[in-house]
N, C-alpha and C positions, 0 to 999 in steps of 0.2 A: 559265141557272141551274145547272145541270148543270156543264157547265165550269168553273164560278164554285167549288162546290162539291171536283173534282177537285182546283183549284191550290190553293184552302184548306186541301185536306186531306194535300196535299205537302209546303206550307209548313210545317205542322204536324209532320207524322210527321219531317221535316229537321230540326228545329229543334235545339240543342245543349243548352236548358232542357228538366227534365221541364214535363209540362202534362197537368192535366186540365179538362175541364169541365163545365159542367150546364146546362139549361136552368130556365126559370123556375118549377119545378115539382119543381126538386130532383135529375133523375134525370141520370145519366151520359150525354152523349153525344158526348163528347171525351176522347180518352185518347193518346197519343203512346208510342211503344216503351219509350223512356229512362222514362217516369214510371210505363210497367206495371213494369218492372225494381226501380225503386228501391221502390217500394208494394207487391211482390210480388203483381200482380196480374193475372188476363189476360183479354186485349181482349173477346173473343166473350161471357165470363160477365159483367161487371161495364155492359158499354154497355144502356141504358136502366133500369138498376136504379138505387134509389135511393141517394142516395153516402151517406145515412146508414148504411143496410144495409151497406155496404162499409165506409166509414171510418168509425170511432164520432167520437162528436164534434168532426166536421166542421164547422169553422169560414164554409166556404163559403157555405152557404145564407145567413146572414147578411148576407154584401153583397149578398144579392138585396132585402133587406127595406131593410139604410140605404142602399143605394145608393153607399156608399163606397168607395174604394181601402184596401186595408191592406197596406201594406209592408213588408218584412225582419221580417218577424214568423218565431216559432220553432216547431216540431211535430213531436214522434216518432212513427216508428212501425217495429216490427221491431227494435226496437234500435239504431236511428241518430238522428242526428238534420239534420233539414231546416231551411233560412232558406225562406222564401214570401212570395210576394205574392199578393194577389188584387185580382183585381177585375173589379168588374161590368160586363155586357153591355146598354150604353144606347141606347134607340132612342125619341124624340120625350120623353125623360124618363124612360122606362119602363124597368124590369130586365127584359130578357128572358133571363136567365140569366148566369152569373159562372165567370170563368177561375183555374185558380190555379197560377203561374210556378214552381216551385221547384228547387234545388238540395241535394247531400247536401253537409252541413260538418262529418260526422264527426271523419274521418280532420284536415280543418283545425283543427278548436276541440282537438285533441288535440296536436298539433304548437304552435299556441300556446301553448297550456297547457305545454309543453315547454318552448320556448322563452323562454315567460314565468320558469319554473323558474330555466333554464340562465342568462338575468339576473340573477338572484336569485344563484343559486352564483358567477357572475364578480363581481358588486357584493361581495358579502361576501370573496371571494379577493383583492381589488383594496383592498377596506378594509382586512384584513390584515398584506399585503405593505407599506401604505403605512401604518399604525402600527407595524410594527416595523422601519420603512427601510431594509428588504433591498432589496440590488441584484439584479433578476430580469428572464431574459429568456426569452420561448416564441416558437418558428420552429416553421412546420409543415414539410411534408416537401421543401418547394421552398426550406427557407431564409429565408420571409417571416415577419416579426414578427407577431404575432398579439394579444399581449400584454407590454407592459413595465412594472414597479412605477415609481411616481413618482419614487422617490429615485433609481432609475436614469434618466430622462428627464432628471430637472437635470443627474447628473453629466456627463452626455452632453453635453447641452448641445442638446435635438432634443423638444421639445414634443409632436410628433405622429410617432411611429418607425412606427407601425401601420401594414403594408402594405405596407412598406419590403424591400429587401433585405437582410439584417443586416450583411452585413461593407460596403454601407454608411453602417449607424448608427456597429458598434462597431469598432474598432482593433483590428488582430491578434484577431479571434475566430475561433474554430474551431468553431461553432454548425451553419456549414453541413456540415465533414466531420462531425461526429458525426452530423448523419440521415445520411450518406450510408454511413456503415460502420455504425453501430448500435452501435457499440463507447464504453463511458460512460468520460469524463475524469476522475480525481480528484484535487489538489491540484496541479494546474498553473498555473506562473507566466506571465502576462500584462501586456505592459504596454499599458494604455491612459492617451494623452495622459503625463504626469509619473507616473505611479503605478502601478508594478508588484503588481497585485493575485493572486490565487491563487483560482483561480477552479475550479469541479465542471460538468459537462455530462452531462447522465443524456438520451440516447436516451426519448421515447416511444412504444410497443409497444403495440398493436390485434391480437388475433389472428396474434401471430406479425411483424407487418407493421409496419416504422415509419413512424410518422405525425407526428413533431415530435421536437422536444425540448426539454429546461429548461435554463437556464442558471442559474447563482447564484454570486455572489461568495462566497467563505469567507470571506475574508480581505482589505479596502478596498487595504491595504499589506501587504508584506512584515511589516512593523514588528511591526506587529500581531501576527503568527504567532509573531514574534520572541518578544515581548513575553508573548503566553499560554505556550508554550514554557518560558520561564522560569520563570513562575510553576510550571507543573507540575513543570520541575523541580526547584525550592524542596520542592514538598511530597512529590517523591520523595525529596527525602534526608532530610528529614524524617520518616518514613514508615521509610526505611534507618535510620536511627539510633533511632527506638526498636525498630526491630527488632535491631540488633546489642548495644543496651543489654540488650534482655532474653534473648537467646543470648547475650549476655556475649561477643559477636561471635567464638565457635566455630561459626562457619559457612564451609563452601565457597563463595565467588560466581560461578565461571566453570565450565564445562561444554565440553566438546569442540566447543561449537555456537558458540563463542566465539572459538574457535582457527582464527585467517587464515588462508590459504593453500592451494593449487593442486598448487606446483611437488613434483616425484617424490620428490623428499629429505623434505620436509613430510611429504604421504601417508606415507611408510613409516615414519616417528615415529612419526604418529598412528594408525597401523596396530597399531603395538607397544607405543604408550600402552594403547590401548583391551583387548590381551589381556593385558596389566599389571594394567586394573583388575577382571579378572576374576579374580585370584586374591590370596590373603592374602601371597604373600611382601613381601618389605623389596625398595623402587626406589629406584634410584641416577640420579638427572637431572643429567648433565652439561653443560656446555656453558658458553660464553662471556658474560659480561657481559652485560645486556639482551637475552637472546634469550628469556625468557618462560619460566623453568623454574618458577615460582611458577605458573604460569596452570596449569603440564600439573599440577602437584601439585594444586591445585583439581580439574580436570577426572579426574582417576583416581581421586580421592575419589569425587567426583560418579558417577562410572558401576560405584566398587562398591556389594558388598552393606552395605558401613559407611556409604552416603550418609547413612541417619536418626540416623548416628552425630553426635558433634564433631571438629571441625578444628581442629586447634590447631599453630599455627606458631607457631616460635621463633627468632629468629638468632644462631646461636651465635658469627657476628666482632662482634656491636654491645654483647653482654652483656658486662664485663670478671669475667675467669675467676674472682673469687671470689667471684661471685653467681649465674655460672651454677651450682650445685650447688643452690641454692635453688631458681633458675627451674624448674629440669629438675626434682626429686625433693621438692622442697616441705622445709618447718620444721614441728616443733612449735615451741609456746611456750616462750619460753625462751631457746630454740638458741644465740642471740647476741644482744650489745644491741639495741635496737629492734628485735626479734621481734615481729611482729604477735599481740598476743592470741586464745589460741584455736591458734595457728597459721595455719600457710597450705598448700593444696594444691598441689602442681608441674605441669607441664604434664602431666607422663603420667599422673596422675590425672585431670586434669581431661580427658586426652585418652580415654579409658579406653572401649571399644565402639570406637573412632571411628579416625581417622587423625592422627600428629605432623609434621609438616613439621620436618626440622631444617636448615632453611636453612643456606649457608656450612659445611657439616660440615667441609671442609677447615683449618677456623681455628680448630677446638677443639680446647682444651687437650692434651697430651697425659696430666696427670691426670684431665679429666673422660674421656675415651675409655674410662679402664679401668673406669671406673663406669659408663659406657651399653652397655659389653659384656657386663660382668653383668648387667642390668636385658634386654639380647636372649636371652641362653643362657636366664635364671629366669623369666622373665615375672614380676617382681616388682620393688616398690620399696622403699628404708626412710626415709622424712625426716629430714633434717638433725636431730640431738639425737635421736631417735627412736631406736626399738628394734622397733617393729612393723613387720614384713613387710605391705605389702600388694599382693597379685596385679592384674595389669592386664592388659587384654588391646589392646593397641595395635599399628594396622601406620605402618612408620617409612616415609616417603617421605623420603631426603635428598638434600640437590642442593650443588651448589659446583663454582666455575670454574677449579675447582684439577685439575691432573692430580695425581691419588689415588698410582697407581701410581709416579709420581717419589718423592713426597713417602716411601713407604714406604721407597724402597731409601735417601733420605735420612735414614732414622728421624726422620720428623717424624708419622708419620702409623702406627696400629701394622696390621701385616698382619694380626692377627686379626681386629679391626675391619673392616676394609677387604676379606674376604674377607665377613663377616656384613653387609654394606650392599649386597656387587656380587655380587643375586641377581639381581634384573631390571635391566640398565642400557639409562638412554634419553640417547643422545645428542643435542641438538638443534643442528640446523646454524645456523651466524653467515650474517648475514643475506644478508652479499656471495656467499652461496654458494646463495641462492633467489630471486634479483634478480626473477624471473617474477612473486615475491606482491607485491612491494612496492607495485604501483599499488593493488592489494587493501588493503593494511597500512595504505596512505597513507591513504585515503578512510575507512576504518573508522576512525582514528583523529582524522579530519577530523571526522568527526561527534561521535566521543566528545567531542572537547575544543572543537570548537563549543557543545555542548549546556551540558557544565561553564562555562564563560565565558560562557553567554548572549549568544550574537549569532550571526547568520545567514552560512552559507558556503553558497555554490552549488556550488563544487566546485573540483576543482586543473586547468590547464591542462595543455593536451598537453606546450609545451614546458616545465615544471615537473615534471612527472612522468618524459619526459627526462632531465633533469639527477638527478634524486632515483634513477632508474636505474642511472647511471653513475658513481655515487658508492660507494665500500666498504664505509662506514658501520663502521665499528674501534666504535662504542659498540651496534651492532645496533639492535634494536627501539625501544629504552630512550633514541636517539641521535633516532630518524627521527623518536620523539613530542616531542622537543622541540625539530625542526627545526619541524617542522607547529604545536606551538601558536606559536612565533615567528614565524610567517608569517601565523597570523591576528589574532596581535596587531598585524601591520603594516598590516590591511587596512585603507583608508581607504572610499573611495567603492566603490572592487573589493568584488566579491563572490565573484572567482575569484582563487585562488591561482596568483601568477604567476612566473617568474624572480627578478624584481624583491624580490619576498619571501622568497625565501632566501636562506641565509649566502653571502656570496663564496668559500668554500672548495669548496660547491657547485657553484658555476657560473665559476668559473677556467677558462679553456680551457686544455687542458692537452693535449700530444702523449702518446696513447696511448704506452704503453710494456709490453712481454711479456717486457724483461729483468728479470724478478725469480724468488723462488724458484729450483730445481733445475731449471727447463726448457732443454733442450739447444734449437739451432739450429733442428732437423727440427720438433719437438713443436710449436715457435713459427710455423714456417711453415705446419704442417697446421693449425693454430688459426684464422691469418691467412685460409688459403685455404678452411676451413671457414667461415667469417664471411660474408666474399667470395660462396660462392655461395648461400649465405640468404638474404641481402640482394638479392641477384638476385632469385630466386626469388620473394622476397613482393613485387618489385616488378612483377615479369612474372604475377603469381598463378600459378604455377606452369606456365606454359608452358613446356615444356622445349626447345623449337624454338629461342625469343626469347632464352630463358637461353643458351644454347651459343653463340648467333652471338655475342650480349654479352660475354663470357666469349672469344670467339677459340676454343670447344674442338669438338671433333664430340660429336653427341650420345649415342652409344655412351659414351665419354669423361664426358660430365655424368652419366650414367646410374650408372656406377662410383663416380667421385664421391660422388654419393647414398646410394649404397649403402654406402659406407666409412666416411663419416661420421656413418651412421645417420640421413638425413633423413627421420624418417620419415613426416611432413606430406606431401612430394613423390615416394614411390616409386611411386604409384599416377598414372594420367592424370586 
């Protein structure tokens, strides 16, 4: 019996259930380690005391009296809560005391209850996504789909993606590099199966750590983006036109942040624009045909202190000469037939705080000259038929493609004049002479006049931008913008601007030629043989070893070279 007693009580103390028990008298005489642990209670105190004394309403005694089993029943104590069984200890019928099995389901019924939650939250995410037919996809940190919205499941064409590797559910995704770098995607074009969509990938982030990511169509098609695109741009001009309706559009609209360009000749304009517009004298913007002397007249307003001034531009070659007196110094009533009632104000009143543009200055009269030279010496004006003096305080920005200084010694143009205009002059360079911006120029105006025309360009091709390089462009800026809108009005199915869409004056092959101008022999060959080792050079990335053998020179020899021609990308290893 003894022995019998020993392995019982092995078995017991082993067991992986807590367990206590009693005899038929109620009192403890069974208790196991795990069930002293979970009841906080201990062996030596609680064995042969009664389990009501210890546990208060102790369910146990009970199966002594019905003699029942009672299963997955529930019971706290300590602040947890236990699942139990019990039951009784029968011999010839008899309760000779009762066992009770249990386990802690704390930490479990909390986790459910979690779980149960986190159902709750994905059911209503999942109802969501699929009322408002967004295209969505979630990968965890291996890339596997976790979750996909319905509307995306059809488009796809894959019922059950879940568990899946994504790239392959989806075409061309990039779902797995985004966990892998952490770095979020925004308006990236995608084509899956027929439909170039434009799609966002946002990384998600636990503690620093990525654990997934989200996917989401923006945009089902192109078209689409297209198509909104438009519309906002309908209500920006919209939006621009009652705003220039109510500044009676005396407004500057370009800004230095506006003006293209890289290349060294640019910089030092804009170098000398910007200390232009820090003080009051009178600019002189010279320069050729479409090269942008209205944008710098903007932008020098724009960075003085008259920016909260008005702008007011005038073109003195479009006015004919016997209404510019009007335009420039205004009428009273009267003045001449069809005189506006009241009169009318001239530009330099209306310009007055602020800045006048007098575009084309080379093409006005040479009577109104003698009238806008009195109006620089007096700072004052007097309207047509008038007799009142009124003071102004106006600074004149004037610009024209004319050489000033010919025109003078031709008396077309009066040297007082011409002397009161060339206080600050800005020359801007013709385009064939900053050929470095133009891929700049190209694409900035790819977009502008994308946007104006409503329809989508992706961009201009290598060998497009090529040919748009090596062209001289005789009409400048003013030439290139309407090379580019005539190329996207050719786009058909393309969405890159190709060869094929520019003019054939463009892309003529034509044998270079260096006979022009004053260039002597030598000048043409240092040009040629400067050319020659650049091209080297950026094909070799500057190795200067590869260059020289190339080239047939020693490298002492290339190094000279370099240094003659001022390479100076390559003087360094």
């Amino acid at each position: 019996m003894k022995y019998t007693d020993e392995y019982f009580g092995a078995i017991i103390k082993n067991m992986t259930d807590a367990i206590i028990g009693i005899d038929e008298h109620g009192n403890i005489n069974m208790l196991n380690k795990l069930a002293a642990e979970l009841l906080d209670l201990k062996y030596d105190y609680v064995i042969g005391k009664k389990i009501n004394d210890i546990i208060q309403n102790s369910k146990l005694t009970r199966v002594i009296k019905t003699k029942e089993a009672e299963v997955d029943q529930n019971f706290y104590r300590v602040g947890r809560q236990f699942t139990v069984t019990r039951l009784p200890i029968l011999k010839d019928d008899e309760a000779h005391g009762a066992i009770a099995l249990f386990h802690d389901v704390t930490d479990y019924r909390k986790l459910s209850k979690k779980l149960d939650e986190d159902e709750v939250y994905i059911d209503i995410l999942n109802t969501i996504l699929d009322t408002f037919n967004e295209w969505i996809v979630v990968v965890d940190k291996d890339g596997i789909i976790t979750m996909m919205s319905k509307a995306y499941k059809e488009f796809i064409g894959d019922p059950d993606p879940v568990g899946k590797h994504v790239t392959e559910v989806i075409e061309n995704t990039r779902m797995h590099i985004v966990v892998k770098t952490g770095i979020m995607e925004v308006g990236e074009i995608q084509q899956v199966k027929e439909s170039r969509m434009i799609a966002m990938r946002i990384p998600l982030k636990k503690e620093g750590r990525v654990i997934g990511a989200v996917g989401k169509t923006m945009f089902k098609d192109v078209s689409d983006l297209v198509t909104l695109s438009s519309k906002i741009s309908k209500l920006e001009k919209e939006i621009e036109y009652y705003k220039n309706e109510l500044d009676d559009k005396r407004v500057a609209k370009y800004s230095f942040e506006n003006l293209v360009g890289e290349s060294q000749s640019m910089n030092n304009v804009m170098a000398l624009a910007k200390k232009a517009a820090k003080t009051n004298s009178n600019v002189l913007v010279l320069g050729e045909s479409g090269t942008g002397k209205e944008l710098f007249a903007h932008a020098i307003h724009n960075a003085s202190r008259r920016n909260l001034g008005p702008f007011v531009k005038i073109n003195c070659a479009a006015i004919p000469a016997e209404l510019l007196e009007s335009e420039l110094f205004g009428y009273e009533e009267g003045a001449f037939t069809g005189a506006k009632k009241g009169g009318k104000k001239g530009k330099f009143e209306l310009a007055n705080g602020g800045t006048i543009l007098l575009d084309e200055i080379g093409d006005m009269p040479m009577s109104m000259q003698v009238k806008l030279l009195r109006v620089l010496q007096e700072k004052e004006v007097e309207r047509l038929g008038g007799n009142v003096l009124r003071n102004i305080d106006v600074r004149i920005i004037a610009s024209t493609n004319k050489e000033l200084e010919r025109l003078v010694k031709q008396n077309k143009f009066r040297e007082d004049l011409f002397y009161r205009l060339n206080v600050m002059v800005i020359k801007l360079p013709p385009l064939r002479d900053r050929k470095e911006d133009i891929e700049a120029l190209a694409n900035e105006l790819k977009g502008k006049i994308a946007t104006k025309l409503g329809v989508y360009v992706e961009g201009i091709s290598q060998d497009a931008t090529d040919y748009l390089k090596s062209y001289d462009w005789p009409g400048n800026i003013r030439e290139l913008e309407n090379v580019i809108e005539r190329a996207i009005n050719l786009l058909d199915s393309d969405l890159i601007i190709k060869p094929k869409h520019l003019p054939a004056r463009l892309t003529r092959k034509k044998t270079k030629t260096y006979l022009m101008g004053n260039k002597n022999l030598r000048s043409i060959i240092e040009e040629v043989e400067r050319e020659v080792i650049e091209e080297c050079l950026k094909k070799t990335k500057g190795n200067k070893n590869r260059t020289a053998k190339i080239l047939g020179i020693s490298r002492v020899g290339l190094y000279k070279k370099i240094d003659r021609y001022e390479l100076d990308n390559y003087k360094s290893e």
